[in-house]
Structures are given as C-alpha cells and as structure tokens.
N, C-alpha and C positions, 0 to 999 in steps of 0.2 A: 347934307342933313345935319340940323342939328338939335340933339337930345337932352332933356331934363327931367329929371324929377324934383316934384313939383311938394307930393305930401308922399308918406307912407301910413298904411294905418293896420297892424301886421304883416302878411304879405302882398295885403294888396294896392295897387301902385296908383297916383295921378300923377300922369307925367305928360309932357310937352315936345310935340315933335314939330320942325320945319322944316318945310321945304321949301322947294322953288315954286310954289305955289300954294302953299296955304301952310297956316299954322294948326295943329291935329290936338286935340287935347284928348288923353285917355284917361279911362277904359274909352276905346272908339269899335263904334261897327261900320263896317265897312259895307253898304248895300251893295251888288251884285250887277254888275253890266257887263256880260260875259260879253258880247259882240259890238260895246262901243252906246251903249243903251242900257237903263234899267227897264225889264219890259213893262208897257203900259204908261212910263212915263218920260219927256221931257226934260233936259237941261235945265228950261224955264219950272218947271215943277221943282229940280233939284234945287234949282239954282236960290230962287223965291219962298218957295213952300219946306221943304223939307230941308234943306242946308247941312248937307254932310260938307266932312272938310275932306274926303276921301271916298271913292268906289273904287268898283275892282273891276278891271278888262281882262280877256285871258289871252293870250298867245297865238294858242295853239286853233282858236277860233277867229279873232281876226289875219292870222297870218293864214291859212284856206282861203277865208272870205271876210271884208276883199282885197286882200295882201297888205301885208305891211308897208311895201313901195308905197302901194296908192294911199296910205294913211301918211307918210310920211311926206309927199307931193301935196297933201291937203294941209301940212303945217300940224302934222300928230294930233292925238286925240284930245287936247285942247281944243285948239281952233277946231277940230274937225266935228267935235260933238259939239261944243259950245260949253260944253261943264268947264268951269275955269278952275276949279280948285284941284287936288290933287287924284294922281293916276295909280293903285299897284296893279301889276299883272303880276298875274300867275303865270309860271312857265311852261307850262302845257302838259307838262308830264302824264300830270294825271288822266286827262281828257283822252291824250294818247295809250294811257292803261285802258279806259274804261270804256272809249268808246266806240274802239277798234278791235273786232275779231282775230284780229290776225297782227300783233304785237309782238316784235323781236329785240330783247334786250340785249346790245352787246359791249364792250367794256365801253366804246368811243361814244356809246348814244343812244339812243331807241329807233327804231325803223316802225313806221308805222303804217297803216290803211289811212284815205281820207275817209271821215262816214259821207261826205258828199257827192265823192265820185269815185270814190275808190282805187284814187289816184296814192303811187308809196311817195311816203315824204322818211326822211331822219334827223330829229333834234340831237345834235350836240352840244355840248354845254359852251361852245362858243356861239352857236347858230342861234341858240335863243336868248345869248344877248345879243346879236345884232338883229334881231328881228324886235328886242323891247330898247334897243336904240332907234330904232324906225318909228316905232311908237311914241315914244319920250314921255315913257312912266316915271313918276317919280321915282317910285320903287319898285326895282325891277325881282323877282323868283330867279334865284337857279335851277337848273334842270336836278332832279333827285329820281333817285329808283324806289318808287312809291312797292308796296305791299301788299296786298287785301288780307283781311286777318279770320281766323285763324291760319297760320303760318309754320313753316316747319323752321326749326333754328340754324337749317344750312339757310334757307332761303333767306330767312333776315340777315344772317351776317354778310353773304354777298352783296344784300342792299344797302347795308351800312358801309362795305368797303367802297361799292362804285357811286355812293353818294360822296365821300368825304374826298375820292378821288374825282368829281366832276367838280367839288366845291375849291379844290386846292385848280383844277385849269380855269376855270368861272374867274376866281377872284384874279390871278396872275393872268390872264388877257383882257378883268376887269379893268383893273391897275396899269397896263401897259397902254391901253387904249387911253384913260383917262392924262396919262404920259403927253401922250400925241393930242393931247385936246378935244379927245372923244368922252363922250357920256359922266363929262363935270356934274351935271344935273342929277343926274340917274343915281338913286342908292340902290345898293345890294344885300340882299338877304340869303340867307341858306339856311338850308330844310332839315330839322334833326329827325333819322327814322330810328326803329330797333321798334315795332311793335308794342306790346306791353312789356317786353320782355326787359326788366329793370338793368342788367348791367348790359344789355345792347343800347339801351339807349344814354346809360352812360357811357361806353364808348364813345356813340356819335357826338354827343353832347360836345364832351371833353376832347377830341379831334377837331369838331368844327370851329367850336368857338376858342381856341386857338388863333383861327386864321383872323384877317382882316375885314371881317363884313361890317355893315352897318347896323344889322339886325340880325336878327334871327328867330326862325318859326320853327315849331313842331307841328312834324307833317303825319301822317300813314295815321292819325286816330278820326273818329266818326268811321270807321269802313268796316264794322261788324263787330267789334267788343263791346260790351256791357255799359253802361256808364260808371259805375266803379270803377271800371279798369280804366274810363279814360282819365274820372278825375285821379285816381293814384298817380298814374303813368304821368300826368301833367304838376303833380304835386310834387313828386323823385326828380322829374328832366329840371324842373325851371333851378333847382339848387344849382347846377350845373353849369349855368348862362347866365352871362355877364350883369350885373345888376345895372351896368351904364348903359345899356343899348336894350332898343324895344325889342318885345319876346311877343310872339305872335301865332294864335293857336289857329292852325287853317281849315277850313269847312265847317265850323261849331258856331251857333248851333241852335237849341230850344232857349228862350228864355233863364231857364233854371242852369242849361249851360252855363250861360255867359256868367251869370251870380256865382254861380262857384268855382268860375275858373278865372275870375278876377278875384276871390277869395285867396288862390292858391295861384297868385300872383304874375299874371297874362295882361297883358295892354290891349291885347290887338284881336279883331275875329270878324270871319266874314260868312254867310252863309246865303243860301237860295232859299230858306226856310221862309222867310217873311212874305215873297215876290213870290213864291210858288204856292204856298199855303194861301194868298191871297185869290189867287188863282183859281183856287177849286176849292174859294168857302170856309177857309178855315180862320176866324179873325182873332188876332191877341188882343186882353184886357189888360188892366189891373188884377183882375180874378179870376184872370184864367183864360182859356179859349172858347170862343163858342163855333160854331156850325150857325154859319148865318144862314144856309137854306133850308131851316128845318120852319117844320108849320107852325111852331109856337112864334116865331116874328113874323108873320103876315100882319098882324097888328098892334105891333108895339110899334109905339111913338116916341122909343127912348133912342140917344145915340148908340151904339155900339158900346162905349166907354164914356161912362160920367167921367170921369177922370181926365179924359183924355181932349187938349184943346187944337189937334190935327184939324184941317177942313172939311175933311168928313161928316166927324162927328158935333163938328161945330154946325153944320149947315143941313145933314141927313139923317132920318130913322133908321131904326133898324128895320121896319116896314118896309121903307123904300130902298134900303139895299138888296134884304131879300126877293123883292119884285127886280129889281136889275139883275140879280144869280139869274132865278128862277126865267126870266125872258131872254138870256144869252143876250144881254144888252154890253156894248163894248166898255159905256160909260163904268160899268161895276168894274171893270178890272182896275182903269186908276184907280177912282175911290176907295177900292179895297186896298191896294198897295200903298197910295198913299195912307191909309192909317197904321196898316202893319207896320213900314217902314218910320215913320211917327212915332210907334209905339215904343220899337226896339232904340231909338237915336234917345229918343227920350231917357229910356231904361241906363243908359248909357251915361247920360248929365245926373242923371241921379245917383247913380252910384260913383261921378268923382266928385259929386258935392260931399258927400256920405263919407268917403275917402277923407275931402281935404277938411272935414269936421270931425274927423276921427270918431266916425259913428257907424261904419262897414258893418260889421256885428249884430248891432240892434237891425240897421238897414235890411242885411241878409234876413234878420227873422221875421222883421214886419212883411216883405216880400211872400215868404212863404204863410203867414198869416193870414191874408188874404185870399191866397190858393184856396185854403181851409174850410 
C-alpha cells in the first residue's frame, strides 16, 4: 500500500491510497458486500454505474459460506466476483459478537456458534489472516475484542488489553509470513477500542499505533452511544494516530456521520445504511430522506433527487419507484440501491473537492443548509 496526503483543510484530510488494485481517493465509502455481493447488485452495476474504488467482504461470512478454500480455488474475490478493484474485509469479530448467542471470549480468540448451523468455529488472530489470505483483500481487519456500549470499565479495559495483544501476534505472523512471500499484497489494519471512555481509548490508540500496521480504524463506536459521544470519542482518538497512515471509522454511518467525522479528520467509512435503507424505502437526497412508499408519490413525476445524476434518477419517477416498493417488485431493490449508493459515493467526491479547495467549512454548512 502506498499512502498520501493529498490536501489538508483543518482536520479534514484528501488523501491517496494504493493498492494492488486500485487507486482510493478520500474521504471514501466503502459500499457493503458482506458475502462477496453488494445485495441487489452486480460487478457490472459496480463496475460501470457506480465505480467505487473499494467494498467491503466480511470473514466471518464468507469463511461459513462458502469457505475461504473455495474462494481461494476460484482465484479470491477478484476473479471470483468480477469486481476488479479493491477488497477490505472485516475480520469477523464483530459478526461473531453479534450474531451468535452463545460467544466465548478467551485470551487466544473467540469461540463461536455458526448462525447457520450451529456448527463451533474459533477465530484467532492468526486464523483470520489466513482465511483474508484465502480471500486476497486488499486490506485485511485484525481480529479485536469488540464491546456493546454501555460498558463497565473492567469490561473495556480487558478489551483494550486482548485487543493490543491479538494486534501485537496479527502483525508479527503478519510480517513473518510476508518474510516467506506470503500476503505481499495484503495491507493490515488494527482496531482501536476503549468505548467512549477517553483515556481507554488513549491507551489503545497509543499502544496500537506504535506497532507496524498499515492503517488503522476505530472500532466498538455506532453500538449504542449518542452521537456526541461518538463524534467526541472520534475527535480525542484520531490526535492519537499517525497522520501518515489511513484512519478508518468502521460501521458509520448517516450521512451527517460521514460530514462530521471527515470534519474531525477520518478518511475511511463503511456502513449497510444505504443497501438497507434502500431496502425498506428509505431514500437519501440532497435534502434529506424521504419514504418513498408514502402516498404523497403515487404521482410525482419528479426523480427522487434533482440533484442527483445516478440512473435512477436520470431515467425513473418517484411515481414509478413507489409502484415498484408498493408491488414487491425485485426491480426496486437495485434502482433503489443504486441511487443510495450514488448518493453517498457522490457525498464523498464532494467533500474531497471541498477539501482540496480549502472550502470544508462553508461545504459542511451548505450541507446542513439544505437539510433545513
């Protein structure tokens, strides 16, 4: 990987990442392909229509189904999906907190339930790099001891120790494998936790980003604090972390998210917000959200978003979307995602134009302007 910044315009950053498959310009969102797929759409959608330089796979869902092996015999998720540009996975952890009744944390790993069969599996912080070397992510997650918040302060500080200690074996059998000519390609990232809680998360901070990563994200926020607390807690950590390497806030978020937490100086961010909210009718503007299946568009003959030049809304009503909701038609679910996702990538070029014109500020308030 190799990293740049590009402009600064306070704290917030345009900066330039490469990979072995694509060049990333931030602030970037990262759409959402939890199983090897964005749902509802195509490679060819990604590839043609929408052109991220980046999505996200998870782990802990392709290594279930349908194994890492068989993704790595199909030539990784490259070739295998067809999306040619770049990979992160996420290391599973969280999937494994969240989506399993029956989760055992212990200092070497997590011990899990599958939700599909109920079969035990255990990620180690070696195990799920060799399962996102099967993959051949660009950029690979380390395994971390995620949180739900509120939190007691033994419970965070044990998650801050067995995080910085799975980040300290992660990176030294990162580096020993990449020795042996394994995973050249592959960049590594690790996960700062500590809750809201400001000197836990300087701890993690200042332990992790010591060590040898490529990057580095803050993990354990969106899981039940305030939005003040997460922009504080994102405003305190990023002081923390290395100004040469990408800083990457994970599962965030709304719109207004992203605007203030590229304010308070984050590159990177990915969420299910757009691909799910598509899903069940909830569409982003310029002006905000609407509810496409409400009855006042039965007969508007406007796109979705003036603003907006996605294929959607270049070619569709809002009349005709809502008769797609409203008839469980499959066609609505792209259309819809293709303009959420549209909307957000867009959101994204806009504000590193805004960046590298040194005009974030005013950017930031015409944004909320228009909410208004």
């Amino acid at each position: 990987m190799i990293f740049s910044i590009d402009k600064t315009d306070g704290k917030a950053r345009a900066c330039t990442i490469k990979t072995a498959h694509s060049t990333i310009q931030t602030p970037v969102f990262m759409p959402v392909g939890t199983v090897g797929a964005v749902k509802s759409l195509d490679a060819t959608d990604l590839n043609n229509l929408l052109q991220p330089e980046i999505i996200l796979g998870n782990t802990y869902h392709l290594y279930l189904r349908p194994g890492d092996e068989l993704v790595k015999k199909m030539g990784g998720l490259h070739n295998w999906t067809k999306f040619s540009k770049s990979f992160l996975t996420d290391s599973g952890g969280f999937q494994a907190f969240s989506l399993s009744d029956n989760v055992k944390i212990e200092e070497d790993g997590i011990i899990f339930k599958s939700h599909i069969d109920g079969s035990k599996h255990k990620f180690t912080p070696q195990k799920v790099l060799d399962i996102q070397y099967n993959l051949n992510s660009d950029i690979m997650m380390i395994l971390d001891d995620l949180v739900a918040l509120p939190a007691t302060k033994e419970r965070l500080l044990n998650s801050i120790k067995r995080t910085t200690q799975w980040a300290k074996d992660s990176i030294e059998y990162h580096r020993s494998n990449q020795d042996r000519g394994i995973g050249l390609t592959n960049s590594i990232f690790a996960i700062i936790q500590g809750g809201v809680d400001r000197e836990f998360r300087k701890i993690s901070a200042t332990e992790l980003c010591k060590l040898d990563f490529d990057g580095f994200a803050i993990g354990g926020l969106s899981v039940g604090e305030s939005n003040e607390q997460m922009y504080d807690t994102v405003d305190w950590t990023t002081q923390f972390m290395p100004a040469d390497k990408p800083r990457y806030l994970m599962g965030v978020g709304t719109p207004e998210d992203l605007v203030e937490n590229i304010y308070r100086g984050v590159d990177m961010f990915d969420c299910v917000m757009p691909t799910r909210n598509a899903r069940n009718g909830t569409l982003f503007t310029s002006y905000g959200k609407i509810n496409i299946k409400a009855a006042k568009f039965k007969e508007d003959s406007t796109p979705i978003d003036p603003e907006c030049s996605c294929l959607t809304c270049q070619n569709y009503s809002k009349s005709y979307i809502n008769h797609l909701f409203r008839a469980k038609e499959l066609t609505y679910y792209r259309l819809a995602t293709i303009h959420n996702l549209h909307y957000y990538l867009t959101l994204m070029k806009q504000a590193r134009e805004a960046i590298l014109e040194n005009r974030f500020e005013e950017f930031r308030k015409e944004f909320y302007a228009k909410r208004a």
